[in-house]
C-alpha positions in Angstrom: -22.3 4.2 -9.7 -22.6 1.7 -6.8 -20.3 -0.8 -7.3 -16.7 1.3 -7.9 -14.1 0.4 -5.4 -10.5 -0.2 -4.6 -8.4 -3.4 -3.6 -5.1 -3.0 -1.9 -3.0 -1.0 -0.2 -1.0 1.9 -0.9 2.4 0.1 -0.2 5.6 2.6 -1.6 8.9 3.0 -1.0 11.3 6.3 -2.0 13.7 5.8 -4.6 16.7 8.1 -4.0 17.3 8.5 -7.6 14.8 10.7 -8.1 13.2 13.0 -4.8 9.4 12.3 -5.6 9.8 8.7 -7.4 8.5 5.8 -5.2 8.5 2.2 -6.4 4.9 0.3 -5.2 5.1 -2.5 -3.6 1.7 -4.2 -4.2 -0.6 -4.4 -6.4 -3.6 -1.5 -6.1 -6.9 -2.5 -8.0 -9.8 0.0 -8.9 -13.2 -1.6 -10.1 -14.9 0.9 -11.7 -18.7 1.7 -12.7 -18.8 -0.4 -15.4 -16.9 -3.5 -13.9 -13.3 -2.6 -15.4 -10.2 -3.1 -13.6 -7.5 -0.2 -13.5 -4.6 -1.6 -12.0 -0.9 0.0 -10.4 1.3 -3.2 -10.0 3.8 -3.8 -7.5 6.9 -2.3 -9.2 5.4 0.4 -10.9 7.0 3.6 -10.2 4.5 6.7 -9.7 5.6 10.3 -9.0 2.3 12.4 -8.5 3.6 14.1 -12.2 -0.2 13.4 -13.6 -2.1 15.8 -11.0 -0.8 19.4 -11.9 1.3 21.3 -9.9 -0.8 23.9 -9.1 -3.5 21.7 -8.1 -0.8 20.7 -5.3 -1.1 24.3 -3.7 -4.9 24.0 -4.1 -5.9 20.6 -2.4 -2.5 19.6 -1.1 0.0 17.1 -2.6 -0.6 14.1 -4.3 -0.3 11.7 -1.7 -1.9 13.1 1.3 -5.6 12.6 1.7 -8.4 10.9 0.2 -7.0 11.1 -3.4 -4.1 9.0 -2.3 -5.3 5.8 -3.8 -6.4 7.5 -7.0 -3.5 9.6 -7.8 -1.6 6.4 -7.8 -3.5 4.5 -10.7 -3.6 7.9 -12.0 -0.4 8.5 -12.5 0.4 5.0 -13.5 -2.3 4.6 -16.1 -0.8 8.3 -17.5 2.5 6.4 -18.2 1.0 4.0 -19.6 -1.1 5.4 -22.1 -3.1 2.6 -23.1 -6.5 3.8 -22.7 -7.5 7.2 -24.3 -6.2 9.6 -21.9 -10.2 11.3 -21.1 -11.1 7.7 -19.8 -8.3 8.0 -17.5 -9.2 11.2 -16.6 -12.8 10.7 -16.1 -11.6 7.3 -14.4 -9.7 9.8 -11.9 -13.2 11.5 -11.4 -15.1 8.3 -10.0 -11.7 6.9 -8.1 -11.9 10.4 -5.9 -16.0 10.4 -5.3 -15.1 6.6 -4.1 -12.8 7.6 -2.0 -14.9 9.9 -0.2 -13.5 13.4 -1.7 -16.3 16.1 -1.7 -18.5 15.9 -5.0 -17.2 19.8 -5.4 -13.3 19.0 -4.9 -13.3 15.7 -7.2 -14.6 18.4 -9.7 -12.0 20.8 -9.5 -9.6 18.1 -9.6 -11.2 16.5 -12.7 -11.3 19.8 -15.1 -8.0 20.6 -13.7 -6.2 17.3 -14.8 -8.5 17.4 -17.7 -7.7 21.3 -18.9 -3.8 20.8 -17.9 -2.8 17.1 -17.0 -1.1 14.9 -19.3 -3.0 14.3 -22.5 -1.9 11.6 -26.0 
């Protein structure tokens, strides 16, 4: 670890189709431990769906505090499914202790989306 961080803002707007659908509008860029990219592009549409619900009652919702910028590429790289869905996970992991979340916290977040989030 040492060289993880993000590029880009969280930029969304609400879609009215759908009450927790927003629509990004720019790119967000993680650069992980081992050099890879994990990208949301502008236009991708994220709902906070890949952080289970219950978490939400735990540490708050999806996009409040310093998991903001991870539950984002998160939830995007969950609807994607291109990489095996434990890398994502464990991806979810490292974005949070970059962002600053308490070593305790990103690890109840991690086994929780690992135990109950999306899985393919």
């Amino acid at each position: 670890m040492g060289r993880e961080q993000f590029s880009g803002p969280v930029d969304v707007r609400w879609l009215t189709e759908h009450p927790r659908d927003m629509m990004l509008l720019a790119d967000l860029t993680f650069t992980d431990s081992k050099g890879q990219d994990w990208n949301a592009y502008k236009w991708d549409i994220i709902n906070g769906a890949s952080i289970p619900k219950f978490l939400w009652e735990e540490v708050g919702s999806p996009y409040i505090g310093f998991y903001r910028r991870a539950s984002v590429i998160h939830d995007v790289e969950c609807q994607r499914k291109t990489r095996p869905w434990q890398e994502v996970h464990a991806c979810f992991y490292e974005m949070l202790i970059a962002d600053g979340v308490d070593e305790l916290k990103a690890k109840i977040m991690y086994n929780a989306v690992y135990v109950a989030g999306p899985k393919w």
